[in-house]
C-alpha positions in Angstrom: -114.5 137.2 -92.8 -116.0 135.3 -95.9 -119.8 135.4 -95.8 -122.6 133.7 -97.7 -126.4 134.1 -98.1 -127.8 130.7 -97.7 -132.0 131.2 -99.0 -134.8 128.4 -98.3 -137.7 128.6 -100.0 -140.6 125.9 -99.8 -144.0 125.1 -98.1 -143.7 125.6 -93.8 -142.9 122.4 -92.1 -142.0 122.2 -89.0 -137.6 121.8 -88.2 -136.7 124.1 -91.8 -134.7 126.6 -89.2 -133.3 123.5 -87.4 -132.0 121.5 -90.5 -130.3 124.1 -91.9 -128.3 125.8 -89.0 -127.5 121.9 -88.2 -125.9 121.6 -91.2 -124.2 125.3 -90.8 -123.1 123.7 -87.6 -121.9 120.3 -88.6 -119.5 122.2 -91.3 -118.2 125.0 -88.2 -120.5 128.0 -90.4 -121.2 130.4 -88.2 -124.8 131.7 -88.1 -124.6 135.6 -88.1 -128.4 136.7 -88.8 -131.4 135.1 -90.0 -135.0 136.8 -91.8 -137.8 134.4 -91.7 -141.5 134.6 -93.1 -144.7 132.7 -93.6 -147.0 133.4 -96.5 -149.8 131.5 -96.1 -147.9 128.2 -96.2 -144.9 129.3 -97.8 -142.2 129.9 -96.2 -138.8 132.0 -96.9 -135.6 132.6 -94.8 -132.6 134.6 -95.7 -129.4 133.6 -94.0 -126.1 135.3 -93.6 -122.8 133.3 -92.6 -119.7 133.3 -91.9 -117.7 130.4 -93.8 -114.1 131.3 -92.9 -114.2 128.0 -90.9 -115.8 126.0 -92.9 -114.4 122.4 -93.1 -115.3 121.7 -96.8 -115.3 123.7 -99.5 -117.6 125.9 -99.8 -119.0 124.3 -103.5 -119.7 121.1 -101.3 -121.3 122.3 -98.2 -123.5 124.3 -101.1 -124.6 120.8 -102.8 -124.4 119.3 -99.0 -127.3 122.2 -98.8 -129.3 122.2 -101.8 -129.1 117.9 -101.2 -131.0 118.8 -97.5 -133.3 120.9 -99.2 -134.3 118.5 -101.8 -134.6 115.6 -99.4 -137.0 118.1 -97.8 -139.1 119.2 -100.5 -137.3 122.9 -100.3 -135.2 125.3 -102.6 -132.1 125.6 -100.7 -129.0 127.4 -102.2 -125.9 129.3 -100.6 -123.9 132.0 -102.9 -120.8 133.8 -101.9 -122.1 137.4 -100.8 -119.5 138.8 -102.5 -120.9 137.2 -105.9 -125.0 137.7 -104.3 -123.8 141.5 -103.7 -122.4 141.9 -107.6 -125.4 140.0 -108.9 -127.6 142.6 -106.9 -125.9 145.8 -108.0 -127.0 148.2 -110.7 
């Protein structure tokens, strides 16, 4: 299985959850678990996927991503977790 962490970070509107896992969806990325919070108005989720059937690679459904995002006024970015486990490792 090749998994990513997808992370969205921005103020709380309503349809975050839903726009991204559409997009997971429209590209065959398999949802596997998602964290979510509200800080006052901020909100945060942490995604994990599975990409093995992605139908674009994985760079482009990244920017297809972190395009959403901006459109939406939100930080949205998807690393390997191969690459988000080395960069989290002492």
């Amino acid at each position: 299985m090749k998994r990513a962490v997808i992370t969205v970070i921005g103020q709380d509107a309503v349809g975050i959850l839903a726009a991204v896992s559409g997009k997971c969806a429209e590209h065959k990325v398999n949802v596997l678990e998602v964290t979510q919070s509200v800080l006052q108005d901020l909100f945060a989720m942490i995604m994990m996927a599975d990409v093995s059937a992605c139908d674009i690679p994985f760079a482009e459904f990244g920017e297809q991503l972190a395009a959403m995002g901006r459109d939406r006024g939100l930080s949205v970015q998807a690393v390997n977790a191969e690459v988000f486990d080395a960069m989290h490792t002492i």
